[in-house]
Every structure is written in C-alpha cells, then in structure tokens.
C-alpha positions in Angstrom: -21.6 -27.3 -20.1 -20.0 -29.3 -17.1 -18.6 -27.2 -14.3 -15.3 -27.8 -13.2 -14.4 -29.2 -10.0 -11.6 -28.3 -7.5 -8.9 -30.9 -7.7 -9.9 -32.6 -3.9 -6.5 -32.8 -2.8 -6.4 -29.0 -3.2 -10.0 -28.3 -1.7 -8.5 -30.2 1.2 -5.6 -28.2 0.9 -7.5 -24.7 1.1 -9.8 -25.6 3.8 -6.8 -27.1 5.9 -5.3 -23.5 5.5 -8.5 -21.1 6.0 -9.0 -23.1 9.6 -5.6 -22.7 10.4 -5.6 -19.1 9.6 -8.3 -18.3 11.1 -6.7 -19.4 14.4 -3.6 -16.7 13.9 -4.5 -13.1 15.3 -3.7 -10.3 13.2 -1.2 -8.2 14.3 1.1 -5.6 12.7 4.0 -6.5 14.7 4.9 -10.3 15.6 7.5 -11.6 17.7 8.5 -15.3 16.9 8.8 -17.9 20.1 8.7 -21.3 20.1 4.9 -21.0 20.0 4.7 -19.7 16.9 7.5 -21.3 14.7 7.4 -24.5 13.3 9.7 -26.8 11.3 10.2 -29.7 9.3 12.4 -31.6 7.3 12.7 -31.0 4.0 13.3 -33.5 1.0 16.8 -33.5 1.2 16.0 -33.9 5.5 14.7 -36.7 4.7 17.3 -38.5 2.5 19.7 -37.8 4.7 17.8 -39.7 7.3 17.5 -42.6 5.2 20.8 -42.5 4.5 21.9 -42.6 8.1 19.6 -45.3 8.6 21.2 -47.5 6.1 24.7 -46.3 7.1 23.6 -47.9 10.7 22.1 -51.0 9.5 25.6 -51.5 7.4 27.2 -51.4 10.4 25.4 -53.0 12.6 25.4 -55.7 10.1 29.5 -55.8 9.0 30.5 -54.4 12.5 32.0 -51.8 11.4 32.9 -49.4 14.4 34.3 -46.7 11.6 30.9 -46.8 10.6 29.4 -46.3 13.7 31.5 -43.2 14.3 30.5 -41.8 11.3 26.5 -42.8 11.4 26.4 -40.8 14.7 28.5 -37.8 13.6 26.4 -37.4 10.5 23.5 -37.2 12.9 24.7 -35.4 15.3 25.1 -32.8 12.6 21.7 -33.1 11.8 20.3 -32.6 15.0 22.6 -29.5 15.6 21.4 -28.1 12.0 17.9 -28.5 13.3 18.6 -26.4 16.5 20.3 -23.4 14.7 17.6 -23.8 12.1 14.8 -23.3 14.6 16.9 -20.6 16.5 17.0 -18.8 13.1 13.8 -17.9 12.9 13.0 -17.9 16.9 13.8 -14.2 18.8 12.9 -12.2 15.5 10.5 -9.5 15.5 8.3 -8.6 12.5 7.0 -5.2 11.8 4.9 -4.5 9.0 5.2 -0.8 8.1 2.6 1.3 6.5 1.5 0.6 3.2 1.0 3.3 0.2 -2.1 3.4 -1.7 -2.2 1.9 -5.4 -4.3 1.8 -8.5 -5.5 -1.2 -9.1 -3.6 -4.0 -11.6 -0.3 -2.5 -9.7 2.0 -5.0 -7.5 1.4 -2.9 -3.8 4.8 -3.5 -2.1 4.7 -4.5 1.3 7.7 -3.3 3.6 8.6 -5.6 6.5 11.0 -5.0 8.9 13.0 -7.6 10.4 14.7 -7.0 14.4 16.9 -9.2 16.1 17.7 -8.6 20.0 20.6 -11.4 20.1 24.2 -10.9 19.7 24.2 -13.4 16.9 23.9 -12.4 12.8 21.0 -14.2 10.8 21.2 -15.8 7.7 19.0 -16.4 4.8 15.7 -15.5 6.2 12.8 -15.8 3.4 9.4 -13.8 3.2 6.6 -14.0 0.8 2.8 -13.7 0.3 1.3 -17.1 1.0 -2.1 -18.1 -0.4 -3.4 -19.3 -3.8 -3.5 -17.1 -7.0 -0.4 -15.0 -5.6 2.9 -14.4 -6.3 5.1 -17.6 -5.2 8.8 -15.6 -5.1 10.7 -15.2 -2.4 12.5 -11.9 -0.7 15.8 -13.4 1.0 17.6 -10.9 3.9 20.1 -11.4 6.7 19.7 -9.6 9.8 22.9 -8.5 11.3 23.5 -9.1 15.1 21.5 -6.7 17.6 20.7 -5.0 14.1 17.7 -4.7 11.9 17.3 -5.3 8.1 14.1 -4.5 5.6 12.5 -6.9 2.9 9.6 -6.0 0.7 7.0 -8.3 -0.9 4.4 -7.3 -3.1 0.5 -9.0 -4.3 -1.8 -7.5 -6.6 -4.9 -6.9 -5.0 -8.0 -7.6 -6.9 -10.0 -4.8 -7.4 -10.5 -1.5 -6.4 -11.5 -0.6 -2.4 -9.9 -1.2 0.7 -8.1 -4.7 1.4 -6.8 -6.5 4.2 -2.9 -7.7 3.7 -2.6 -11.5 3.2 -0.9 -13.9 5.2 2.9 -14.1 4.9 4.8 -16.4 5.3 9.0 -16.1 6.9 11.1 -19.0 5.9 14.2 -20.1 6.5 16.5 -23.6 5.8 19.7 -22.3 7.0 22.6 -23.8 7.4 22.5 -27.3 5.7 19.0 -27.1 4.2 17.9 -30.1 6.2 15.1 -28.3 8.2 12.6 -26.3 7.0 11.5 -23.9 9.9 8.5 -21.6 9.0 6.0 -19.1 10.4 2.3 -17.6 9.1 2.2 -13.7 10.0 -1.4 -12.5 9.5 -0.5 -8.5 9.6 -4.2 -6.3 10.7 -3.3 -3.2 8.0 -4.9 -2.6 5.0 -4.3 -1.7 1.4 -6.3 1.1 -0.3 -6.9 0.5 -3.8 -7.8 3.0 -6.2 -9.8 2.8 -9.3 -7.7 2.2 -12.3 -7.4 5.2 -14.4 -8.9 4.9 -17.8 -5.7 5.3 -20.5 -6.3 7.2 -22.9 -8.8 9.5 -21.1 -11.0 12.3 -22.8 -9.8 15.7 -22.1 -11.2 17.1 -18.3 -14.8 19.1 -18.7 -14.2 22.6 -19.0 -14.7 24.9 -15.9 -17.5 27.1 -15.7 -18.1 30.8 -14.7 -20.1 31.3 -11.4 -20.9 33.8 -9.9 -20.1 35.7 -6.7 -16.3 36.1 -7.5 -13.5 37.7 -4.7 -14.5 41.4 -5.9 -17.2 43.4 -5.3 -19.1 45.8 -7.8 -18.6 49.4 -6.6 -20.3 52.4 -8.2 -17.8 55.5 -9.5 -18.8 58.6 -9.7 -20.1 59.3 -13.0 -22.3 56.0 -12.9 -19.3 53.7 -14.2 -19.5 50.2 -12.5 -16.0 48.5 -11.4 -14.4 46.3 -9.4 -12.5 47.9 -6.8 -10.0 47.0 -3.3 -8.5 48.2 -0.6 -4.9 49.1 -1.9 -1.6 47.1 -1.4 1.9 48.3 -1.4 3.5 47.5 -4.9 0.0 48.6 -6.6 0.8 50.6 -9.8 0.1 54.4 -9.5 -2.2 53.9 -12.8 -4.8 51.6 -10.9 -5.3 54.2 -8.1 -9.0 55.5 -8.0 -8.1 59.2 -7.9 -11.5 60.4 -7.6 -11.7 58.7 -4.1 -8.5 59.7 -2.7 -9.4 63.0 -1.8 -12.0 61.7 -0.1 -10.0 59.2 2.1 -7.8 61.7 2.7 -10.6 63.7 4.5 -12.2 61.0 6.6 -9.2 59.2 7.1 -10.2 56.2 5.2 -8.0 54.2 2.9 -6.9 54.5 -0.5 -8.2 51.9 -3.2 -6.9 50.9 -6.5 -9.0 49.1 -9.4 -9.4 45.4 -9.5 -8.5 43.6 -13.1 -10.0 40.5 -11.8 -13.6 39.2 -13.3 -15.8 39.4 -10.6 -17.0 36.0 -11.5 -15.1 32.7 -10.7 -14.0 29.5 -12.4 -15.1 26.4 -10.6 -14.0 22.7 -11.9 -16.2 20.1 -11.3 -16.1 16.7 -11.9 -18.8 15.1 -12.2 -20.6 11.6 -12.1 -22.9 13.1 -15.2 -19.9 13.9 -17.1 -19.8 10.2 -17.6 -23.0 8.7 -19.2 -23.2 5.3 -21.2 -20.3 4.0 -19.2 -20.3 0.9 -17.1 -19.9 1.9 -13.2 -16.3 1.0 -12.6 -15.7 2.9 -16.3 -17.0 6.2 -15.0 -15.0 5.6 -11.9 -11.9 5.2 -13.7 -12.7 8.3 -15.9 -12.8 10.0 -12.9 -9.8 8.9 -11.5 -7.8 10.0 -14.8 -9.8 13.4 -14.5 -8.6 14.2 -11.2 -4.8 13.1 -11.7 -4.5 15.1 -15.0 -6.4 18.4 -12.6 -4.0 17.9 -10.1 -1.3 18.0 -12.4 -2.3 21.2 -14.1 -2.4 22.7 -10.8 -6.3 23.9 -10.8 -8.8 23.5 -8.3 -11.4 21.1 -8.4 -14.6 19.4 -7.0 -16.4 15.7 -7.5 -19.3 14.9 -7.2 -20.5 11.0 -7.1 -24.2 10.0 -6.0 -24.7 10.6 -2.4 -21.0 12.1 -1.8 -19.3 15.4 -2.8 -16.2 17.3 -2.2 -16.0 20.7 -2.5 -13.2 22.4 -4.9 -9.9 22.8 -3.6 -6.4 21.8 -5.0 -3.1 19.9 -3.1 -2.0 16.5 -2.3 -4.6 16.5 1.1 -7.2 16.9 -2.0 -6.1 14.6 -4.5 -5.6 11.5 -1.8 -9.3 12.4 -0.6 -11.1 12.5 -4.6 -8.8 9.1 -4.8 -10.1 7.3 -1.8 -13.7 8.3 -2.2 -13.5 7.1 -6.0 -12.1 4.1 -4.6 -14.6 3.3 -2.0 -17.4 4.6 -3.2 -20.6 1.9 -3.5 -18.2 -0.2 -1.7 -19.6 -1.8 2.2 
C-alpha cells in the first residue's frame, strides 16, 4: 500500500504559512496600521494593468494624445482605488469576544467586533477562518463612521478539550476590486469543547439511598422511634408532638412537630463504572448525555471519573463544571 504524498506545491504552501504565523502574536484585540495590513492586486488588478500598458503603447505608437489622457486617468484611478483600499482596512480595531463552549461536531461561532475611530463609513469588510481543512466562507460587514459593527465566523473544532482559536483572516477589495488588501489576526482565547453526547443514551442509573439524611431519630415516650424538628409557622396542628409540648412549655423550650421525611437520602452518582465495555471517548459521551438529561430533570448529582470527582449538587455552576471536567479529562 503506497502512502500518499502531499501535493509539493501545497507542502510549500503550509510551511510558508506555519513560519509566517508563527511570527504574528496572539492577541484578543488588534488594531490594524500600516504594519500589519498588506495588499495586492488581484486578477482583475492585474488585467487592468495590462490593459493600461497596451493603451500606452497604442499611443505612444499612433500618437494619440486622447489616448494619453485616458491611459493616465485610468491609472490614476487605479492608484486612488489602491489608497482607499488600503485605508479600508487601516485604523480598524478587532476585538474577539468571548467564546461559548460547544459539544464537539458543532460549528463554535466566533463573534468579532469590528471599531472604527474615523469620521468615514467602511465598506465591505470580509472575515473568515484561514487555514486548511476549514470552512472557506466569508462574513461581509460595514462599519459605520466613528461606529462599530459585529461579524461572526464559525470552525468545527476537532475533538473534544480545550482549543486555541485559528488564525483569521479580514479582507477587503473595496471599491473597484482591483486591490486585494488583507490581514492575519491570531486571537490568544480558547474554545472549550465538550464530549459529544451519545444519541440515543440509556436511561441515567438510578439513585441510591444513603444514609445519614437531614432528620434525626428521636425517641417518644412510649419507645416509638420518629423523626422529629423544631416547629415552623404554617406546620399543621396534626404533626405537633403533644406529648412534648407540656414540656417545652415548662422549660421554656420549643415546640416540635413530626418529620414526614425518610431519614435517609437519595444521592445520584454518575459514574465512570456505570460505563463498562465502552471505548474511552464512548463512556465519556455517556456521561455527557447523563448529566444533561440530570440537569434537565432538575435532580442533584455527582461524577466520578478516575482520579477526579465532583460532589452532588445541581444548577448551571454544576452542569458547566461535570461538562468541562468530562471534556478535559485525560487530556495534557
């Protein structure tokens, strides 16, 4: 079986852009100077200069002074398309905004704000994720003058765990499409992944009784054993303990009513053993479906994974925490 090998024009391709990226500093917010953005002519650039260079050999050779006034016109319009072009881009600031967690095979949306300190609106401004393997579409805006606008671009991560935001890439060709001026943003956030949840999932493990629940075991007179508390206004007369109210009333202690609560408590765990014969990232995505359908029912829950635990509690604070361990767990 023969190995494929990388097209060389591409492997040139990729290493040109790893050194080059490697040169950018991360940063969540970038302002663009003429340090920083670059341009080009594009295709159409490009016939346009040929066609003003055969324009201006016509005339030189016919002498034709119409055509010399419109040779340098045309380019003269080039080289002002160029300038407003370049000043698109130049004088924006890029903020990348925080980015929500998501499971992974979901598109994690990116939201970039885009600020312009000028007195002058900008047009057709392009973003996107740049590197191999990812989504090639563009997100077009225009940023009104002195004014703000947001775009949103979105990648799939690969797996589960935490990953660094790609390079992106800002864009624009405005006015005449002649010029191509660009810039590479290499943002320093991060994307949390979770594991994806298995779908369909088995139903959760059942919670189990344990002991040492929120009453206590009092002994009546007359040997019967109940639980009992201190009693709250709204109590029904019924659940008063008569016998002791006499009592309380003597020695000025307070009145307590019967307690229709097991004195033994239902704990939720889920756990890494409740998962055996699956693959790794299987049991993780059991899990993950486990503690999504738990937090939807409202109960209190634990997890337990080798080496890590998390005590039961319920709430969105405890759901994002069972997610992100699940998510980096086994991960460096």
């Amino acid at each position: 079986m023969q190995l494929a090998l990388p097209h060389p024009a591409r492997a040139v391709r990729a290493r040109w852009r790893n050194w080059w990226e490697a040169r950018l500093p991360r940063t969540d917010t970038l302002t663009l100077t003429q340090r920083n953005v670059y341009i080009l002519p594009t295709r159409a650039g490009l016939m346009f200069g040929v066609t003003l260079l055969v324009l201006l050999v016509a005339s030189i050779n016919y002498q034709l002074n119409l055509g010399y006034v419109l040779t340098f016109l045309l380019a003269g319009a080039g080289v002002v398309s160029m300038h407003v072009t370049h000043g698109t881009l130049r004088g924006l600031t890029l903020h990348l905004r925080p980015a929500a967690a998501v499971f992974a095979g979901d598109a994690a949306v990116l939201e970039v704000s885009l600020r312009s300190t000028t007195n002058r609106p900008r047009y057709g401004i392009g973003m996107r994720v740049d590197g191999e393997g990812q989504a090639r579409a563009w997100s077009w805006s225009d940023v009104p003058s002195g004014g703000h606008a947001t775009t949103h671009v979105s990648f799939v991560p690969p797996r589960r765990g935490r990953h660094p935001v790609p390079t992106l890439k800002a864009e624009t060709r405005f006015p005449l499409g002649l010029f191509r001026a660009w810039t590479n943003w290499r943002p320093v956030a991060q994307v949390l992944v979770y594991p994806k949840p298995e779908r369909p999932a088995p139903p959760v493990p059942a919670a189990r009784a344990m002991p040492g629940g929120p009453t206590l075991a009092r002994s009546q007179d007359g040997g019967e054993v109940e639980g009992v508390r201190g009693y709250r206004r709204g109590d029904p007369m019924k659940l008063v303990v008569w016998k002791k109210a006499a009592r309380a009333l003597e020695t000025g202690g307070e009145l307590v009513t019967r307690d229709t609560a097991s004195s033994a408590r239902l704990e939720l765990w889920l756990d890494w053993q409740h998962t055996v014969g699956l693959a790794p990232e299987d049991r993780l995505s059991r899990l993950t479906a486990w503690v999504l359908a738990a937090d939807r029912a409202g109960a209190a829950y634990g997890l337990r994974l080798p080496g890590s635990e998390l005590a039961p509690d319920h709430g969105e604070q405890h759901r994002r925490a069972c997610l992100e361990l699940l998510a980096t767990w086994g991960l460096r």
